[in-house]
PABAGU-528389 format. One record per atom (N, C-alpha, C): z, x, y; residue in one letter. Coordinates in Angstrom, 2 decimals, padded with zeros to 5 digits. Atoms other than C-alpha are relative to their C-alpha. Layout:
N
<r <Z, X, Y>, 'A'>
...
! end
This chain:
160
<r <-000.30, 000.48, 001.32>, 'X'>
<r <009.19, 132.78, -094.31>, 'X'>
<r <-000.38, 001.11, -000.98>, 'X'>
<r <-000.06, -000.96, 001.19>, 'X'>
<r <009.64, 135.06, -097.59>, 'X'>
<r <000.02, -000.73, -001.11>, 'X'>
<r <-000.48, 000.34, 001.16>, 'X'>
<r <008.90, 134.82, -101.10>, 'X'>
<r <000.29, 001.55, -000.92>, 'X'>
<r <-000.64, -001.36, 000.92>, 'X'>
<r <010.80, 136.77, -103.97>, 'X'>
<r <-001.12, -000.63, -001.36>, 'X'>
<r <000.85, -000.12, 001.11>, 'X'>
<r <008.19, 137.43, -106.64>, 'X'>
<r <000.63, 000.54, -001.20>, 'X'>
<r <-000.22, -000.25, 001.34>, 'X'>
<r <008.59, 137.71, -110.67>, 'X'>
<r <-001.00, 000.19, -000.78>, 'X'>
<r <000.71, -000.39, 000.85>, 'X'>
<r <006.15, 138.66, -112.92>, 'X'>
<r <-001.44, -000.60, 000.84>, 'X'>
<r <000.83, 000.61, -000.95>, 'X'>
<r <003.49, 138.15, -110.04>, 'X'>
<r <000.00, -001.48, 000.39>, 'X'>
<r <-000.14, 001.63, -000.27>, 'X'>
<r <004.28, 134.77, -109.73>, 'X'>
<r <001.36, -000.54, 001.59>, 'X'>
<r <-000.96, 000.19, -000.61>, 'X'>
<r <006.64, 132.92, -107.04>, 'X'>
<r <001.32, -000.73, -000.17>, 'X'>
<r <-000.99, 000.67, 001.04>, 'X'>
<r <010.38, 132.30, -107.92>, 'X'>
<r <000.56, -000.57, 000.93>, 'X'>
<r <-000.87, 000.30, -001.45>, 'X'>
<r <011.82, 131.81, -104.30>, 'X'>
<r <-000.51, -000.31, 001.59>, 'X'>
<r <000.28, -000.01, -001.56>, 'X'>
<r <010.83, 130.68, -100.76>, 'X'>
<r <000.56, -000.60, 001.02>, 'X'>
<r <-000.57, 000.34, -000.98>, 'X'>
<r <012.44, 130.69, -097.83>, 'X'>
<r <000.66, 000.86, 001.11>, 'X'>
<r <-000.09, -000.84, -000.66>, 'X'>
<r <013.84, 132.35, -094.79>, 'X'>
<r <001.07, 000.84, -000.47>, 'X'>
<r <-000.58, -000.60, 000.78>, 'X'>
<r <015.81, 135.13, -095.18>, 'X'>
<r <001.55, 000.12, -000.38>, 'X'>
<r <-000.98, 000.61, 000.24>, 'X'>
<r <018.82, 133.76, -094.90>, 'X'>
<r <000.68, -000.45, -001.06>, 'X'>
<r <000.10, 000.96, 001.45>, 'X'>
<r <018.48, 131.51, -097.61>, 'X'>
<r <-000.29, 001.10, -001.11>, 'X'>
<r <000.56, -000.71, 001.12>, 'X'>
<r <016.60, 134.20, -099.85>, 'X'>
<r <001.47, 001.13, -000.29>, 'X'>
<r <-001.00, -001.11, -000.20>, 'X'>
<r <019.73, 136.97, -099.28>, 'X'>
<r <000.98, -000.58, 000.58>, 'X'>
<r <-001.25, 000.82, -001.05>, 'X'>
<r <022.80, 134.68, -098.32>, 'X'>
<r <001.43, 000.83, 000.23>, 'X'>
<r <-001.22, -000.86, -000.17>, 'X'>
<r <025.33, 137.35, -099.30>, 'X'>
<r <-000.32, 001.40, 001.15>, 'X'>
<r <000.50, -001.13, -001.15>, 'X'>
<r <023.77, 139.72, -096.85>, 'X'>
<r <000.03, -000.21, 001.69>, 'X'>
<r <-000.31, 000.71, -001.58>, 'X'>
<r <024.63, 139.79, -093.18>, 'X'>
<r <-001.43, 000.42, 001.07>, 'X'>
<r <001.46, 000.05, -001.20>, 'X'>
<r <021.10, 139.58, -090.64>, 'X'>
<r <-000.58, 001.05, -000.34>, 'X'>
<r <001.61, -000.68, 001.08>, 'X'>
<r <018.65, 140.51, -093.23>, 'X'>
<r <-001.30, 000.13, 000.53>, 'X'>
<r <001.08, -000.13, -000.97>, 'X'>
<r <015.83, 141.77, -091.42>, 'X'>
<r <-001.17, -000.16, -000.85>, 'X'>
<r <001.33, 000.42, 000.81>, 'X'>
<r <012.24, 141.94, -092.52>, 'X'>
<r <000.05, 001.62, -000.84>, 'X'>
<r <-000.03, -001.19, 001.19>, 'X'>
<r <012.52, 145.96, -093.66>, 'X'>
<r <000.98, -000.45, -001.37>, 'X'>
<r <-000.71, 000.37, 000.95>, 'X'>
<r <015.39, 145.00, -095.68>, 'X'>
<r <-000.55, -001.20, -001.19>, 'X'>
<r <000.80, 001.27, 001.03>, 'X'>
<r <013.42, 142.07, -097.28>, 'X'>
<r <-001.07, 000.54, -000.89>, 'X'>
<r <001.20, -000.58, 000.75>, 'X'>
<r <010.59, 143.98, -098.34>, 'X'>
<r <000.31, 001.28, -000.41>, 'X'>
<r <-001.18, -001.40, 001.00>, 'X'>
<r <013.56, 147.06, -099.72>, 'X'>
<r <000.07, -001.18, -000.92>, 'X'>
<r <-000.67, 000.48, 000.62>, 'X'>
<r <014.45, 144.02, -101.60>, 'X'>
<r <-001.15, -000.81, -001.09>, 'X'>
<r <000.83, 000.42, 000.90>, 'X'>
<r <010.80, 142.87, -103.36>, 'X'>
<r <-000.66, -000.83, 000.88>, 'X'>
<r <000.40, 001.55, -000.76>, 'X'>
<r <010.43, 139.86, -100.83>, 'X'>
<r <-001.34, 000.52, 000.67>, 'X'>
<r <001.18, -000.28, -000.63>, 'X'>
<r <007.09, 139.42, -099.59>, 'X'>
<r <-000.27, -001.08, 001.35>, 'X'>
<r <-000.17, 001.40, -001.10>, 'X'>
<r <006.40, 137.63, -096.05>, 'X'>
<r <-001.25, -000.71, -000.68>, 'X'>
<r <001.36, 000.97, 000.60>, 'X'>
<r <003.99, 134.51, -096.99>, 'X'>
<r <-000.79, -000.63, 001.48>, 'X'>
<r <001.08, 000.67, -000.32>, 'X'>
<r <001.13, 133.45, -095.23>, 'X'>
<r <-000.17, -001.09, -000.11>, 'X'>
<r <000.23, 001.32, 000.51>, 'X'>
<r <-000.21, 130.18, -094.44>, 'X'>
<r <-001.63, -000.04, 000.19>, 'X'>
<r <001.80, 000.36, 000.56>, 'X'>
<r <-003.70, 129.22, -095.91>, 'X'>
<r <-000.27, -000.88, 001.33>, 'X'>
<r <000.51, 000.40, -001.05>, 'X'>
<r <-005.96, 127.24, -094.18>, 'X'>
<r <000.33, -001.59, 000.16>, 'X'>
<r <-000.36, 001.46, -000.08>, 'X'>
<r <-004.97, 123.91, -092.66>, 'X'>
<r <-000.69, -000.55, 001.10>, 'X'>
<r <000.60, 000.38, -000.90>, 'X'>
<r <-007.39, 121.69, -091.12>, 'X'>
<r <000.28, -001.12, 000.82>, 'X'>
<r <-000.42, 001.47, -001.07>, 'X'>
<r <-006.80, 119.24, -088.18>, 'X'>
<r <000.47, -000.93, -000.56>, 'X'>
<r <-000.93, 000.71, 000.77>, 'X'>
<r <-004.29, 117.04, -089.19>, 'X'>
<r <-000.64, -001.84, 000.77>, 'X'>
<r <000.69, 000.99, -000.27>, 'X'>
<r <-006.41, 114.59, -087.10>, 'X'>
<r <-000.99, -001.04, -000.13>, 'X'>
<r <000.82, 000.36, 001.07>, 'X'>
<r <-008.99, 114.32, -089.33>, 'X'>
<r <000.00, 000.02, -001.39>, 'X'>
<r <-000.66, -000.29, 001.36>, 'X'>
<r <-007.44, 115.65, -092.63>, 'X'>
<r <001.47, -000.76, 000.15>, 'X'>
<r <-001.35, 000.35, 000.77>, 'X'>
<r <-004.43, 114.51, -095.00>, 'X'>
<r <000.16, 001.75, -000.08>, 'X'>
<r <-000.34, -000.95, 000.39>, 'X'>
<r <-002.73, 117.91, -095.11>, 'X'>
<r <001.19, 000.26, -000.97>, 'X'>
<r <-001.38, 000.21, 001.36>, 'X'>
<r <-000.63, 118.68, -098.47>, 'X'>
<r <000.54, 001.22, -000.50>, 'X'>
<r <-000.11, -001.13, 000.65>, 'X'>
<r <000.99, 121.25, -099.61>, 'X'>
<r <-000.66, 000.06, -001.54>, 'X'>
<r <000.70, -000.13, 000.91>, 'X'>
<r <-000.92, 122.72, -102.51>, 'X'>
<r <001.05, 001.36, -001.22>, 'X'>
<r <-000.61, -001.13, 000.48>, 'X'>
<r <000.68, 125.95, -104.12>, 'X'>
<r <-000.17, 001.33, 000.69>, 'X'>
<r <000.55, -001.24, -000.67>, 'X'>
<r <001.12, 129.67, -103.54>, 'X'>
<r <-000.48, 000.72, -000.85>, 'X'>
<r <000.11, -001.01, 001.02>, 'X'>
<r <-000.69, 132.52, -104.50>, 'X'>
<r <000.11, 001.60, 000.23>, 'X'>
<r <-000.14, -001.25, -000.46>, 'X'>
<r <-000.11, 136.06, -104.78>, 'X'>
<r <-000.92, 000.77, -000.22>, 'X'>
<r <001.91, -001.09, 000.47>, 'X'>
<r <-003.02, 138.64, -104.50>, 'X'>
<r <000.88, 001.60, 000.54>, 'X'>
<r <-000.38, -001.57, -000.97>, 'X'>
<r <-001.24, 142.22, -103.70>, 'X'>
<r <001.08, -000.70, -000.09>, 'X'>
<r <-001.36, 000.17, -000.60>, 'X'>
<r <001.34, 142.42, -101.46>, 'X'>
<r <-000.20, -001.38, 001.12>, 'X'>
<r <000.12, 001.31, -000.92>, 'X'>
<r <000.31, 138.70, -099.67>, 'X'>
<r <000.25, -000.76, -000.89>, 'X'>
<r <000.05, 001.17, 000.59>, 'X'>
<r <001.08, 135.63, -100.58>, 'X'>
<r <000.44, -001.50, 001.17>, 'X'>
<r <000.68, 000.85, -000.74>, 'X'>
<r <-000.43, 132.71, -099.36>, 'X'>
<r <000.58, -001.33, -000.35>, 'X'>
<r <000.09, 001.46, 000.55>, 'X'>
<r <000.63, 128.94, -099.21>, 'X'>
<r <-001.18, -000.23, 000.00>, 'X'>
<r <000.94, 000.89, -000.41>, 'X'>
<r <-002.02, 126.74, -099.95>, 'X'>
<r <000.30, -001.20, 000.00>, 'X'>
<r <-000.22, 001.46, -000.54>, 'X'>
<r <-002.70, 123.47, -098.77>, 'X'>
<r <-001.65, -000.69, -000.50>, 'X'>
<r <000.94, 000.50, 000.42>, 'X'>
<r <-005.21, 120.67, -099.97>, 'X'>
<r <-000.43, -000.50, 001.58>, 'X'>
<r <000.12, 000.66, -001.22>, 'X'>
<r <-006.91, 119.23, -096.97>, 'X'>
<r <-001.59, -001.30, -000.42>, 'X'>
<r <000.17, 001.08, 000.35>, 'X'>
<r <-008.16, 115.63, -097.69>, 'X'>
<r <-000.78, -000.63, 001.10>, 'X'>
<r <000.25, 000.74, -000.89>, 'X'>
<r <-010.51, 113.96, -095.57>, 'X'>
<r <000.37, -001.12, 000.03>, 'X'>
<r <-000.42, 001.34, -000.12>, 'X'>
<r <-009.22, 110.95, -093.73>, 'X'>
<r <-001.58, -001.06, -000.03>, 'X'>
<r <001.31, 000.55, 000.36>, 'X'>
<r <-011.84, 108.00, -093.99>, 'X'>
<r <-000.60, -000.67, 001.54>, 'X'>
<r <000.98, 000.14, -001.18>, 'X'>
<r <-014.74, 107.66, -091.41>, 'X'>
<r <000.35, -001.39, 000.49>, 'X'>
<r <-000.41, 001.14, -000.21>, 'X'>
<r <-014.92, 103.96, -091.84>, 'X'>
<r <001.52, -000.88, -000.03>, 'X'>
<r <-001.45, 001.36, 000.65>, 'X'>
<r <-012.20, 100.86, -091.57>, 'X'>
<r <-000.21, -000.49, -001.44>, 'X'>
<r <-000.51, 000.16, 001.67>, 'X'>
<r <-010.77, 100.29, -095.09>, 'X'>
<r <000.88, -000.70, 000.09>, 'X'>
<r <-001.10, 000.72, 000.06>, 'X'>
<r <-009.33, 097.17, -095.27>, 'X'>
<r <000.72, -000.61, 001.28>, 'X'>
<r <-001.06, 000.17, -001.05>, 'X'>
<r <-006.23, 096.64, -092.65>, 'X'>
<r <-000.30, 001.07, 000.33>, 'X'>
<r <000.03, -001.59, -000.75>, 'X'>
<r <-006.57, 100.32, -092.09>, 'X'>
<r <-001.18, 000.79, 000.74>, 'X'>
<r <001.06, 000.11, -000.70>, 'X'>
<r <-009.02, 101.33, -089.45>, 'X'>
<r <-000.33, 001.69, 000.16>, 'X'>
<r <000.23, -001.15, 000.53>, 'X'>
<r <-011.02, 104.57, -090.00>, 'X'>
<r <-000.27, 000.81, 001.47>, 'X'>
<r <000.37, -000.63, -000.71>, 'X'>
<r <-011.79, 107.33, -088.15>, 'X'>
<r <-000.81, -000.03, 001.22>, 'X'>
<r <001.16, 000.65, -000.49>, 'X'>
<r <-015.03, 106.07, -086.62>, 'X'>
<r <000.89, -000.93, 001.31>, 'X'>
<r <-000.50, 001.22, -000.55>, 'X'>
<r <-013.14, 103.04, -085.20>, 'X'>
<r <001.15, 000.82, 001.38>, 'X'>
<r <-000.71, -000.08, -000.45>, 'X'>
<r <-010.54, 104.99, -083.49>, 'X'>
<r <000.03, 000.61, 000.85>, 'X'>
<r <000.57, -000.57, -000.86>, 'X'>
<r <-012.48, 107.15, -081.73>, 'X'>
<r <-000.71, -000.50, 001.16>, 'X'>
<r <001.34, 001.50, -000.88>, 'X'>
<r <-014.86, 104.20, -080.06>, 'X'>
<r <001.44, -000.03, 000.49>, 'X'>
<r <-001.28, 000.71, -000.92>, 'X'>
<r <-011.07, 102.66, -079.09>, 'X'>
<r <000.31, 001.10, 001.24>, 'X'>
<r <-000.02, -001.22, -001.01>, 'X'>
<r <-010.39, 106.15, -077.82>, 'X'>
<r <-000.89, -000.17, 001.08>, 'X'>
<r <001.14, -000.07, -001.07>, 'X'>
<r <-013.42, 106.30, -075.69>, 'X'>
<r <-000.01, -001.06, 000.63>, 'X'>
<r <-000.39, 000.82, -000.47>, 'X'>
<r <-012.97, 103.26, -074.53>, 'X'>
<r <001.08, -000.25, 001.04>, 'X'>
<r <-001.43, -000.56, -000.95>, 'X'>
<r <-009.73, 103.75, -073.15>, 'X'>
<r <000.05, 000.90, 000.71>, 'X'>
<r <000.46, -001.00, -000.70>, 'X'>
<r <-010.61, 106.70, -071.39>, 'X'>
<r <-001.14, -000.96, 001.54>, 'X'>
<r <000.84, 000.34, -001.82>, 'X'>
<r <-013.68, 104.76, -068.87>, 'X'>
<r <000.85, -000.60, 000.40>, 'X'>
<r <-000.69, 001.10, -000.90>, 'X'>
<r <-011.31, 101.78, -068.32>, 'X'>
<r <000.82, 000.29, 000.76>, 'X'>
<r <-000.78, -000.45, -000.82>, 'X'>
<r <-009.30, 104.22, -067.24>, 'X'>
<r <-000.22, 000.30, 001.09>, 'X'>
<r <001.31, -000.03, -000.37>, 'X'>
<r <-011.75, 105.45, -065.64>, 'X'>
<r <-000.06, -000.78, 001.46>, 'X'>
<r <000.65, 001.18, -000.99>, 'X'>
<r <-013.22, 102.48, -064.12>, 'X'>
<r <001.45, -000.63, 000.92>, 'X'>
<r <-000.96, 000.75, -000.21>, 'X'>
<r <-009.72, 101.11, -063.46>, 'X'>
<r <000.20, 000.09, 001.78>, 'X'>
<r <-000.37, -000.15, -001.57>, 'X'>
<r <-009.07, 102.47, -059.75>, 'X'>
<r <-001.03, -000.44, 000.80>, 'X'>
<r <001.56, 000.62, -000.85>, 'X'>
<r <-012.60, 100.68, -058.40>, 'X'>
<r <-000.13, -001.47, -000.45>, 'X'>
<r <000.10, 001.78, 000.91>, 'X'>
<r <-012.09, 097.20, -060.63>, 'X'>
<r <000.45, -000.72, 001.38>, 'X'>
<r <-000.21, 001.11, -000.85>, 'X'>
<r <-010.58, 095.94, -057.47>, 'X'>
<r <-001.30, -000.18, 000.96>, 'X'>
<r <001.35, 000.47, -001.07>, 'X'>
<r <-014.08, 096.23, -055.47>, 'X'>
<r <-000.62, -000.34, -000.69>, 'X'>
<r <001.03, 000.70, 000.78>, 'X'>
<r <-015.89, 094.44, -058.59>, 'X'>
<r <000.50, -001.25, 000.29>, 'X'>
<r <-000.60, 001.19, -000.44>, 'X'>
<r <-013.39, 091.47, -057.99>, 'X'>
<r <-000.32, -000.33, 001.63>, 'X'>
<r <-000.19, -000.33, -001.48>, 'X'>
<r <-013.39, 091.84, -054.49>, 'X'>
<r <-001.75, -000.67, 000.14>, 'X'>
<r <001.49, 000.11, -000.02>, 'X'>
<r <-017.53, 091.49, -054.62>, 'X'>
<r <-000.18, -001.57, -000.79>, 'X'>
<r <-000.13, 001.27, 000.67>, 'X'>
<r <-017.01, 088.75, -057.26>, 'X'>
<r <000.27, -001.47, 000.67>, 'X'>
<r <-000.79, 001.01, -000.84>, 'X'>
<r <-014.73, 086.49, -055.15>, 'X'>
<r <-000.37, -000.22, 001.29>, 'X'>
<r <000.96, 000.25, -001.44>, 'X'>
<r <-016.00, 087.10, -051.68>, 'X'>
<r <-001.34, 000.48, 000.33>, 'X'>
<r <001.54, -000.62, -000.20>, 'X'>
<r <-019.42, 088.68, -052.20>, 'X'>
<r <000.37, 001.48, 001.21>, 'X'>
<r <000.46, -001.35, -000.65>, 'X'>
<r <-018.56, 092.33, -050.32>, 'X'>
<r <-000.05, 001.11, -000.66>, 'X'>
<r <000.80, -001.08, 000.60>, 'X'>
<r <-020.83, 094.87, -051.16>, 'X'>
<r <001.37, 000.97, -001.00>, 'X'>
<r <-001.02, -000.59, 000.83>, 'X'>
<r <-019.25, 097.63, -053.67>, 'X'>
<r <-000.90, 001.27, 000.73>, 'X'>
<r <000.63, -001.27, -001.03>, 'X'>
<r <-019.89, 101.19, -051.45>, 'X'>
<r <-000.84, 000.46, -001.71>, 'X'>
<r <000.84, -000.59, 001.38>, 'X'>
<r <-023.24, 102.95, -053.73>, 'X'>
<r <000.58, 001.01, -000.63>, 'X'>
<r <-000.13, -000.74, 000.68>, 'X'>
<r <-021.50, 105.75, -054.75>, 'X'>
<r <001.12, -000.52, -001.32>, 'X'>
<r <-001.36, 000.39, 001.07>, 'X'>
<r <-018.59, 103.70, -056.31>, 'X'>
<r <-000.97, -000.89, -001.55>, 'X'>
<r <000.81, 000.59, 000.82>, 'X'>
<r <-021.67, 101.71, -058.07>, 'X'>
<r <-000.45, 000.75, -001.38>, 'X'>
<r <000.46, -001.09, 000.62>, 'X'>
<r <-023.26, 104.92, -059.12>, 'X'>
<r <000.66, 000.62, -001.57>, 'X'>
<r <-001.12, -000.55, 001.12>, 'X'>
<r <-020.12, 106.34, -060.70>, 'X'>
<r <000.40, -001.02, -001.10>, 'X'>
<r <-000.21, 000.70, 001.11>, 'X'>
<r <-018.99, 103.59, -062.19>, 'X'>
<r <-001.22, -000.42, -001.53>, 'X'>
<r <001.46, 000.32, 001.33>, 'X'>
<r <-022.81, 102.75, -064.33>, 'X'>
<r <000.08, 001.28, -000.74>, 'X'>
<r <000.16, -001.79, 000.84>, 'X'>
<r <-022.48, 106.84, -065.05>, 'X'>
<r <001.02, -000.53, -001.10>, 'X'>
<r <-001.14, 000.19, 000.90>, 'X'>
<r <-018.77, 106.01, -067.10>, 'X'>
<r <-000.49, -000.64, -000.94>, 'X'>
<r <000.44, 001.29, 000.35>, 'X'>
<r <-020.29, 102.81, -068.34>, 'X'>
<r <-000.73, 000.86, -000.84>, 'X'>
<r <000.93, -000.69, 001.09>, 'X'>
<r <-023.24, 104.84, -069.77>, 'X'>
<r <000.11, 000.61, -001.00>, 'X'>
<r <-000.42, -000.94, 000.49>, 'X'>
<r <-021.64, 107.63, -070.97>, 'X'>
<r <001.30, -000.25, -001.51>, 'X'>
<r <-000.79, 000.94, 001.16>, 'X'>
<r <-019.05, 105.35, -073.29>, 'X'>
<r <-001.04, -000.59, -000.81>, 'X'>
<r <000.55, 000.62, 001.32>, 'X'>
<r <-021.72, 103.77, -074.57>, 'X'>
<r <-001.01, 000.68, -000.90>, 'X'>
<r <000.53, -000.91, 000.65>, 'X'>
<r <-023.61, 106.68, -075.58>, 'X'>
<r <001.18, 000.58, -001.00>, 'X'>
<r <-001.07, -000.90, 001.16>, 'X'>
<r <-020.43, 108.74, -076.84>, 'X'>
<r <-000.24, -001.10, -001.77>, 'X'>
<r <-000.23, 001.07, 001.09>, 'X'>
<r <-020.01, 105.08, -078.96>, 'X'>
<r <-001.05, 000.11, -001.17>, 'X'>
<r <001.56, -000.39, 001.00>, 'X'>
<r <-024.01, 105.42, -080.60>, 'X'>
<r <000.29, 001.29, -000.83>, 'X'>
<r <-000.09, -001.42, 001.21>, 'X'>
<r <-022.90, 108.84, -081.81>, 'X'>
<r <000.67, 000.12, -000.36>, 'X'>
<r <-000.75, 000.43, 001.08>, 'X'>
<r <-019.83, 108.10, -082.91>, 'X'>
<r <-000.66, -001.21, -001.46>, 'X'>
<r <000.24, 000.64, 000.96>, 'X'>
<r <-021.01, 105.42, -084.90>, 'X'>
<r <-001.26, 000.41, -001.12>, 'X'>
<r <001.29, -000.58, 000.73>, 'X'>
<r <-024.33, 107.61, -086.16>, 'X'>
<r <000.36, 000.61, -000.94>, 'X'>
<r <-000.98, -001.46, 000.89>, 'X'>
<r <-021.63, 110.20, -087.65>, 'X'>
<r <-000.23, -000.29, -001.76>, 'X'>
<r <-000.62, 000.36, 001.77>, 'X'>
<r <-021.47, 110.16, -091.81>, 'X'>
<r <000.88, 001.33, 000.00>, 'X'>
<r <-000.69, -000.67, 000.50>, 'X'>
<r <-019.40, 113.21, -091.91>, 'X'>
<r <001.12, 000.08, 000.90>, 'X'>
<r <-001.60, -000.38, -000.69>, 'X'>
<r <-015.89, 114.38, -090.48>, 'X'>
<r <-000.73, 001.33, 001.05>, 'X'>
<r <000.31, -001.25, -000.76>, 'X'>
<r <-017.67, 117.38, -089.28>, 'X'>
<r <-001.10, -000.53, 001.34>, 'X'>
<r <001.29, 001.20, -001.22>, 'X'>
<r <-020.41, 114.98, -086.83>, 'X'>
<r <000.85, 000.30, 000.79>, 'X'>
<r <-001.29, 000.68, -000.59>, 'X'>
<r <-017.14, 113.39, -085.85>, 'X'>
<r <000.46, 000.99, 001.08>, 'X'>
<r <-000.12, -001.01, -000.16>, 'X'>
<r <-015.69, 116.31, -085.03>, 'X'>
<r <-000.65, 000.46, 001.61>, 'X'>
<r <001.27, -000.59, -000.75>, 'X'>
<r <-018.58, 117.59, -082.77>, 'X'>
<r <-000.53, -000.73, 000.79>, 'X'>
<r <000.50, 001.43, -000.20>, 'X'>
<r <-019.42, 114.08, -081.52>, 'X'>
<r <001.24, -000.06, 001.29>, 'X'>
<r <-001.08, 000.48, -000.96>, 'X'>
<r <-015.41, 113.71, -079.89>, 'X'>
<r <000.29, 001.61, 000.75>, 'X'>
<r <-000.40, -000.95, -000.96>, 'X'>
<r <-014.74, 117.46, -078.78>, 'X'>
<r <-000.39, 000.31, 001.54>, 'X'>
<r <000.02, -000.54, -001.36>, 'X'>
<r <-014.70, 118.60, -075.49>, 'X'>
<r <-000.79, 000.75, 000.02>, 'X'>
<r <000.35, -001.14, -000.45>, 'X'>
<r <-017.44, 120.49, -074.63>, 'X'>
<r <000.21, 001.51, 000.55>, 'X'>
<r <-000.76, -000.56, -000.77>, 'X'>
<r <-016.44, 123.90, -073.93>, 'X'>
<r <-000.77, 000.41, 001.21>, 'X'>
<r <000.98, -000.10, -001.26>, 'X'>
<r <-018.03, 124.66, -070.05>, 'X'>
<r <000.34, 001.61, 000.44>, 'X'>
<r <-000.89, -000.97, -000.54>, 'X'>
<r <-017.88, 128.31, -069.52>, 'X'>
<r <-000.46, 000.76, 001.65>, 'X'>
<r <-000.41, -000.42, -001.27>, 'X'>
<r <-016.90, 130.16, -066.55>, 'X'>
<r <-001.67, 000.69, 000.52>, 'X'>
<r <001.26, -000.84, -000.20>, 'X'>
<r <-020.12, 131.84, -064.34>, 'X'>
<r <000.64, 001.28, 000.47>, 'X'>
! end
C-alpha cells in the first residue's frame, strides 16, 4: 500500500494501481519517481483482546504510518455480553472435557457396575481436573488484559 503526500500531509491511499491507473504495472521504483510513499502499519494489538480501529496516518520523513486505536475489550460480563474473563474459564473448560472425554466411559462404567478405573487413567484425569481449576482461580484473579493475557498463553517450553 502507497500514499501520495501534499504539503506533508496524506491526500491518497492505496495500491498502486489505484494511486497511478493511467500507468501500466507501476512498480514500487516508479511510485517513489512519482512522490508516493509505501505506508506502514502502526501497532495493532490482538484483536482477541482489543477493539482494533483505524485511527489516522502520519508522516515523519519518508514513512508513513497508519495508526490504529486499540481499545480494550471488557474483562468482565456486561450485561448479555460476556467478558473476557468469562470466555476464557468456558475456553478452559472445553479443553479438559475434551480432555477427560476419551476415559468418561470408565467413570460410567465404575458408576454402573462398580469396575475399578485403571490408576493411571485416575491419576491423569484428577491432574486435568486440577489444572482447569487452577487456570480458572487465575483467570478470575486477573484485573488487567495484560494478567489475562499471561494467565491464557501457552507457555513457551524451549528446546534443550
Amino acid at each position: 500500500m502507497y500514499a501520495l503526500i501534499q504539503n506533508n500531509a496524506v491526500t491518497q491511499v492505496g495500491e498502486l494501481s489505484i494511486l497511478f491507473p493511467n500507468t501500466s504495472n507501476p512498480n514500487h521504483a516508479f511510485a517513489i519517481e512519482q512522490g508516493a510513499l509505501e505506508v506502514v502499519e502502526g501497532e495493532q494489538k490482538d484483536q482477541r483482546f482489543y477493539w482494533v480501529t483505524f485511527d489516522s496516518y502520519t508522516v515523519n520523513g519518508n514513512v508513513v504510518t497508519r495508526n490504529y486505536i486499540n481499545t480494550p475489550k471488557a474483562l468482565e460480563d456486561n450485561g448479555e455480553t460476556k467478558g473476557l474473563k468469562s470466555q476464557a474459564i468456558q475456553e478452559v473448560k472445553l479443553t479438559a472435557n475434551t480432555q477427560l472425554q476419551s476415559t468418561d466411559w470408565m467413570v460410567y462404567r465404575k458408576f454402573e457396575r462398580n469396575i475399578d478405573i485403571p490408576a493411571g487413567v485416575v491419576t491423569e484425569r484428577a491432574k486435568i481436573i486440577s489444572d482447569c481449576a487452577a487456570k480458572e482461580l487465575a483467570i478470575n484473579a486477573c484485573t488487567t488484559i495484560e494478567q489475562l493475557i499471561q494467565v491464557i498463553s501457552p507457555v513457551n517450553v524451549s528446546e534443550p
